[in-house]
ChimeraX commands (.cxc) that place a marker at each C-alpha (Angstrom):
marker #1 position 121.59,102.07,103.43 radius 0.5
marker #1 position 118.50,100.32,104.76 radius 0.5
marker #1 position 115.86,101.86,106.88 radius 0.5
marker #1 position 115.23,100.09,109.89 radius 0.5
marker #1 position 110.64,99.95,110.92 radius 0.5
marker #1 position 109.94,98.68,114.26 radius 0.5
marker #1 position 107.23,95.30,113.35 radius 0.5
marker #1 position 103.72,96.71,113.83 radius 0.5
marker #1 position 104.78,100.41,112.63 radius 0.5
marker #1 position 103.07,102.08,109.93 radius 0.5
marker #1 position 104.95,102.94,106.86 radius 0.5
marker #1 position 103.58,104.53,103.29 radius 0.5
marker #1 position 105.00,103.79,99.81 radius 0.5
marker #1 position 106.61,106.50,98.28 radius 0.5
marker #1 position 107.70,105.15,95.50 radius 0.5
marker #1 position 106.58,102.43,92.89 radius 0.5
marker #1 position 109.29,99.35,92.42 radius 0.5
marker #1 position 109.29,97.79,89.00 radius 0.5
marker #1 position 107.22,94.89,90.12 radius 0.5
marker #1 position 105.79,93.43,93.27 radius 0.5
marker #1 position 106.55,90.53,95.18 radius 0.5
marker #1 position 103.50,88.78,97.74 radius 0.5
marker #1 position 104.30,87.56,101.05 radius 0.5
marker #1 position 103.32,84.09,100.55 radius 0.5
marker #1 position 105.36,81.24,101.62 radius 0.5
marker #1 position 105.62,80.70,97.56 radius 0.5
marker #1 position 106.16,84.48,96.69 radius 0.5
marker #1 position 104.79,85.58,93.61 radius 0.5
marker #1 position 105.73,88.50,91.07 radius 0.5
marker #1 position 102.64,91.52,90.59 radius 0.5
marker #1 position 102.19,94.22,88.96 radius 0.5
marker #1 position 103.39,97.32,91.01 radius 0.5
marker #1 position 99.92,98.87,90.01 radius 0.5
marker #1 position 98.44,96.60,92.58 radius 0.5
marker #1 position 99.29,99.20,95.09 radius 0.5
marker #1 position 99.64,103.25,95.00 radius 0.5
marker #1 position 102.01,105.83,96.03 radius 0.5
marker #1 position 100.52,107.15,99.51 radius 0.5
marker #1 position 99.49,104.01,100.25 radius 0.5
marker #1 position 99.87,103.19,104.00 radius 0.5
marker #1 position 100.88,99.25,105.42 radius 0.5
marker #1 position 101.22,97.90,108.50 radius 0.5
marker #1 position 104.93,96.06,108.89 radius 0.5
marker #1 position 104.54,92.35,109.46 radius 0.5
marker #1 position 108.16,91.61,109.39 radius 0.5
marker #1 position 111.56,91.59,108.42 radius 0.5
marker #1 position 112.89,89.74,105.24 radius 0.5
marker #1 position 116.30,89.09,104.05 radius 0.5
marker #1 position 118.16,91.23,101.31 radius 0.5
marker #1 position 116.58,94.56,102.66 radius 0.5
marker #1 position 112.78,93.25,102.07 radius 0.5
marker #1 position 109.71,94.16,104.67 radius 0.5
marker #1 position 106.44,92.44,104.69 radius 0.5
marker #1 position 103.99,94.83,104.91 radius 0.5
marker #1 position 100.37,94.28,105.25 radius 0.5
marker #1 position 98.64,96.59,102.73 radius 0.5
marker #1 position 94.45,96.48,102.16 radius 0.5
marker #1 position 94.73,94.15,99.00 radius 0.5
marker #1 position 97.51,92.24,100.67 radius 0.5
marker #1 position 100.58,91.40,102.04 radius 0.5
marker #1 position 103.72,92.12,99.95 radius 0.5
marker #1 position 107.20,91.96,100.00 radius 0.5
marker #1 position 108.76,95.38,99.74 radius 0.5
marker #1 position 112.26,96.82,99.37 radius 0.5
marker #1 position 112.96,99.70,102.16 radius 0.5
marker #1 position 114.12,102.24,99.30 radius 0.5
marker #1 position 110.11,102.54,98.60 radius 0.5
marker #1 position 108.85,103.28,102.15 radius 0.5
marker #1 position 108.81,105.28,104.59 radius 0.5
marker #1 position 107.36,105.49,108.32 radius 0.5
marker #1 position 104.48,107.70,109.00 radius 0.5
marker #1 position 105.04,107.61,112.53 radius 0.5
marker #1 position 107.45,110.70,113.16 radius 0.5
marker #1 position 108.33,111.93,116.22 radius 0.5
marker #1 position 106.82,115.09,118.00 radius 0.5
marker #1 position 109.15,118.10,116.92 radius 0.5
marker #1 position 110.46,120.53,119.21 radius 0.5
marker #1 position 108.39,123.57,119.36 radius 0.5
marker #1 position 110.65,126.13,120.44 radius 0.5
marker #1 position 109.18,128.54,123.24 radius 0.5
marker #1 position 107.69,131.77,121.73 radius 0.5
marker #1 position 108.02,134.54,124.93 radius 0.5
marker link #1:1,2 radius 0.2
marker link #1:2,3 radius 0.2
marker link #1:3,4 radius 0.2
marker link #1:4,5 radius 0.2
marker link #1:5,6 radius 0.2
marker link #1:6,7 radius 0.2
marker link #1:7,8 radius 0.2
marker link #1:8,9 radius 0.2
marker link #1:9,10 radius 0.2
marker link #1:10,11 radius 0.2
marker link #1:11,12 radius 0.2
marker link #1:12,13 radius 0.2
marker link #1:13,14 radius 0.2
marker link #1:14,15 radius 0.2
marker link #1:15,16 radius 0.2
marker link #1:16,17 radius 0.2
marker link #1:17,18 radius 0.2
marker link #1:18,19 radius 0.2
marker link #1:19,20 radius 0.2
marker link #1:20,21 radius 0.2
marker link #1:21,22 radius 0.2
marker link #1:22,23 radius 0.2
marker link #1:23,24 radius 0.2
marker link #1:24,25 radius 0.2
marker link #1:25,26 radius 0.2
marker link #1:26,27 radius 0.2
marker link #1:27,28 radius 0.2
marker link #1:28,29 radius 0.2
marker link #1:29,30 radius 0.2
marker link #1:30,31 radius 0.2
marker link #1:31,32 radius 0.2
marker link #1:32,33 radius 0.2
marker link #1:33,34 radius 0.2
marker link #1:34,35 radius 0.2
marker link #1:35,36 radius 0.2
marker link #1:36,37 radius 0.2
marker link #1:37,38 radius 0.2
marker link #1:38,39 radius 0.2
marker link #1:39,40 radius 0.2
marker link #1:40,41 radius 0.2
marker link #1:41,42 radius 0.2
marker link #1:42,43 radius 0.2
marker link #1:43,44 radius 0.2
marker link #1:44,45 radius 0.2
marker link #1:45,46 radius 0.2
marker link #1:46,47 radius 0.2
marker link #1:47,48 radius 0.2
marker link #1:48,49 radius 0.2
marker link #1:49,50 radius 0.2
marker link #1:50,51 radius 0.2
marker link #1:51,52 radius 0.2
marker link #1:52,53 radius 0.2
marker link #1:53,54 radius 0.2
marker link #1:54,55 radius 0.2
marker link #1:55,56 radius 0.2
marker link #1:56,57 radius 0.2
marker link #1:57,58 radius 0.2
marker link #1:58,59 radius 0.2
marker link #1:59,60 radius 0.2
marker link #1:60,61 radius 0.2
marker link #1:61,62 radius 0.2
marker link #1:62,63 radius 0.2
marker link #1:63,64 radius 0.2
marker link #1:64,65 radius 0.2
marker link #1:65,66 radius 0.2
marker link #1:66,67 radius 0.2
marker link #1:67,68 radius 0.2
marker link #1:68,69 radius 0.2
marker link #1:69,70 radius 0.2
marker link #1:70,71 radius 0.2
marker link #1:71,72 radius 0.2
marker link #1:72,73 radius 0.2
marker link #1:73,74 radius 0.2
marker link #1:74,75 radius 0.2
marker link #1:75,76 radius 0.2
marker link #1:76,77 radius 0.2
marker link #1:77,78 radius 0.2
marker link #1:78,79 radius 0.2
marker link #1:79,80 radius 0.2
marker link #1:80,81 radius 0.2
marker link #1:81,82 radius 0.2
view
């Protein structure tokens, strides 16, 4: 069950995946320390097997869906108070 980010959306990591994976036309493998929980990213685009390149301040990474999640939520319903 993949998640689905519109390019350009903001999403924030909310989880830490075993390693990390840079965006590079020659990917290479990080240390998931590189970037934090809370951290917020700017999707760049969509990769195959469930990946997103997202644009985060030390870099762009390759990240699976199952670790972020989109900080842009939409406006609740307030219901009316009479």
């Amino acid at each position: 069950m993949s998640q689905e980010f519109p390019i350009g959306s903001k999403v924030r990591v909310i989880a830490l995946p075993p390693y990390i994976k840079t965006a590079d036309p020659m990917p290479m493998l990080r240390p998931p320390d590189i970037i934090s929980i809370g951290e917020e990213g700017i999707v760049l685009d969509r990769r195959p097997g469930g990946y997103w390149g997202v644009r985060f301040t030390r870099g762009a990474f390759l990240i699976d869906s199952q670790y972020i999640e989109s900080t842009e939520h939409p406006p609740e319903s307030q219901p009316d108070s009479e």
